[in-house]
N, C-alpha and C positions, 0 to 999 in steps of 0.2 A: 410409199403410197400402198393402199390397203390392195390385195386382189380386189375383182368387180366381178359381179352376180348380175347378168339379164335378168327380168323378171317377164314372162311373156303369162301375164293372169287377166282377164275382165277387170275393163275399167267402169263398177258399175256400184251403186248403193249397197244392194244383196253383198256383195265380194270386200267392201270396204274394210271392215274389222279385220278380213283375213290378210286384207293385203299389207292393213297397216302391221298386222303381225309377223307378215313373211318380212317386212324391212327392219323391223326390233329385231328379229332374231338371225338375222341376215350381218345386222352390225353386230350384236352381240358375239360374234364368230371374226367378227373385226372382216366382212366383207363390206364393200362399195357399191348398198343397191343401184340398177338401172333399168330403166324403161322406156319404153315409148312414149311417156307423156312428155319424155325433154326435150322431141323433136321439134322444132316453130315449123311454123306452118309452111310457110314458101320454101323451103328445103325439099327436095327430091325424097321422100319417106325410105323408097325401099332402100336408096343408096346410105341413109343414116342408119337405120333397121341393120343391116348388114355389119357398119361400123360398129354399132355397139354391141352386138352378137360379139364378131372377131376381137373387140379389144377386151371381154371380160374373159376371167377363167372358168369361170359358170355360169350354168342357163336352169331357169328353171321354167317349167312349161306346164299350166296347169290346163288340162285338156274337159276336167271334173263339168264344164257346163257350156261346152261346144253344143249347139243345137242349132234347129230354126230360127230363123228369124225372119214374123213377115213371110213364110214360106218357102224362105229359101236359106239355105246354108250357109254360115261365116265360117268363109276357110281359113281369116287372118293369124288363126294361132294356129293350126295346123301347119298352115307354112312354114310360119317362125321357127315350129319344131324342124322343119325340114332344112331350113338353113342352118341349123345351131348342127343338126347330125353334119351337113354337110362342112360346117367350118372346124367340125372336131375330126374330118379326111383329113386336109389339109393343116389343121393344127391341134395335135394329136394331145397337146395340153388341156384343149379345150374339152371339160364335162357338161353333159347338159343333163338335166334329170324330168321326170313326165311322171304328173302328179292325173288321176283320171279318178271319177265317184265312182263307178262300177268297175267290180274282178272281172278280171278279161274280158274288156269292151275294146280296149284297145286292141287286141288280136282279130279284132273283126272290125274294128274301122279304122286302124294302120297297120294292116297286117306287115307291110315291108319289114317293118321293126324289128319283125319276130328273130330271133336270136342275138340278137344287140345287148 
């Protein structure tokens, strides 16, 4: 069985292309994309969110179009990134990688990060 790649990107029109690209090139590297779209609904989100973070060997986390929404801020992929750091504590296999549109935006809105 192939390793597995989380994919933690906007599930949205705009992001389409790229997403269907990060999963072409995600198998062409003979990876197993994953994401939150395989969750059913009546499932407990964060406790499946968790399981598929811990059973891939990779995370990829595109932060590039975290913003407003409606006036208030969606932390849902920020979090995610904060699980995938946290399940690579504890399973030190585990890489995630943080994909952002602007040079060092992330040192001012995760600064935690900084030296990772």
């Amino acid at each position: 069985m192939p390793h597995s790649a989380f994919l933690n990107v906007p599930y949205d029109q705009r992001y389409e292309k790229m997403f269907v690209a990060l999963i072409a090139g995600l198998c062409a590297f003979g990876l197993r994309p994953r994401a939150t779209l395989e969750i059913p609904g009546p499932s407990r989100r964060l406790d499946r969110i968790l399981e598929l973070i811990s059973a891939c060997r990779y995370s990829f986390h595109d932060l590039s179009r975290v913003q407003l929404s409606h006036g208030a801020p969606r932390f849902n992929m920020p979090f995610e990134i904060g699980l995938a750091v946290a399940t690579a504590r504890w399973r030190p296999a585990h890489q995630w990688f943080l994909f952002e549109a602007r040079r060092f935006r992330i040192q001012q809105t995760l600064s935690d990060l900084g030296g990772t």
